[in-house]
C-alpha positions as CSV (number, residue, x, y, z in Angstrom):
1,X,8.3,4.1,-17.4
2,X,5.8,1.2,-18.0
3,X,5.9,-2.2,-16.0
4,X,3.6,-5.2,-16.3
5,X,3.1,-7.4,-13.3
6,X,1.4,-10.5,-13.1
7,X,-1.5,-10.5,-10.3
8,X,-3.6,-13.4,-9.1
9,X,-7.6,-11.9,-8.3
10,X,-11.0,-13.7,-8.2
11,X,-13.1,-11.5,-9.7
12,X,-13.5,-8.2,-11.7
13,X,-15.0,-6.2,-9.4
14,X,-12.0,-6.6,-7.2
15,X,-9.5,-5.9,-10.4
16,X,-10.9,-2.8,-10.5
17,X,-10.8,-2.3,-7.0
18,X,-7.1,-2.9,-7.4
19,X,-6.7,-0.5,-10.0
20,X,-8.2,2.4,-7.9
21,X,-6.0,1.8,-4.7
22,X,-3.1,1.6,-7.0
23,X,-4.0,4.4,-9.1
24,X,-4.1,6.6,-5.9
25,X,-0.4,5.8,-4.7
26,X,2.0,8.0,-4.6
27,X,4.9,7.4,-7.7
28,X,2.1,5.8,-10.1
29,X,1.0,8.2,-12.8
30,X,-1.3,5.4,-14.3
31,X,-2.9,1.8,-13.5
32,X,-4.7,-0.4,-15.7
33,X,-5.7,-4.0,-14.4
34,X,-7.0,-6.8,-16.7
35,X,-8.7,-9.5,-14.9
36,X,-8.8,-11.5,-18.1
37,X,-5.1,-11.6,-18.6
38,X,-4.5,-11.4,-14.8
39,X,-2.3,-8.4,-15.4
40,X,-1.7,-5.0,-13.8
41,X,0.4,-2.5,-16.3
42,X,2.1,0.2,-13.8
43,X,3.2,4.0,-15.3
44,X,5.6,5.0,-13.0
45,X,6.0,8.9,-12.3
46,X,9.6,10.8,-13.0
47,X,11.9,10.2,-10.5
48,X,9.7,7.4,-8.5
49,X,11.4,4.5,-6.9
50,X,9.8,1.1,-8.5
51,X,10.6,-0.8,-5.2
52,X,8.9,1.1,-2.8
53,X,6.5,2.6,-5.1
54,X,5.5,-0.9,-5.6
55,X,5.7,-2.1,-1.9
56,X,3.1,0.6,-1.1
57,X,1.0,-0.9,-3.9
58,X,1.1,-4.0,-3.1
59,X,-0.4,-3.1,1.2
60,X,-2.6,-0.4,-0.9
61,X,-4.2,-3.1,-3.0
62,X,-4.4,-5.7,0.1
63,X,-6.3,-3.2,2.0
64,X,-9.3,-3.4,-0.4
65,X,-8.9,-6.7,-1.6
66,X,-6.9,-9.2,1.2
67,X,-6.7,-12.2,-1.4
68,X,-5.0,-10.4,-3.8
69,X,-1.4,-11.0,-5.3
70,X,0.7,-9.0,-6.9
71,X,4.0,-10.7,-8.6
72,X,7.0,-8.6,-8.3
């Protein structure tokens, strides 16, 4: 399953920064941020809880990039 979340970032270096951290989560099977559109469109693996799948993005993200948002 797909979801698109609305993020808030400064800059494209930390979007893809972002995307990394998020990409390496446990219960994503796929990331993809656009800075442009201020976007971030999860794949969720089988079976994955969205919640805490996306909790643990959301701390994952903040570790490499504090100013970040992520709008659940």
């Amino acid at each position: 399953m797909k979801k698109t979340y609305g993020i808030e970032v400064d800059c494209a270096n930390c979007a893809d920064k972002m995307e990394l951290a998020a990409s390496k989560t446990e219960g994503v099977k796929a990331c993809t941020v656009n800075f442009m559109m201020q976007k971030m469109i999860i794949e969720f693996q089988e079976g994955a809880d969205r919640d805490s799948v996306m909790d643990n993005v959301r701390k994952n993200c903040r570790k490499v990039e504090k100013d970040c948002e992520i709008f659940i």
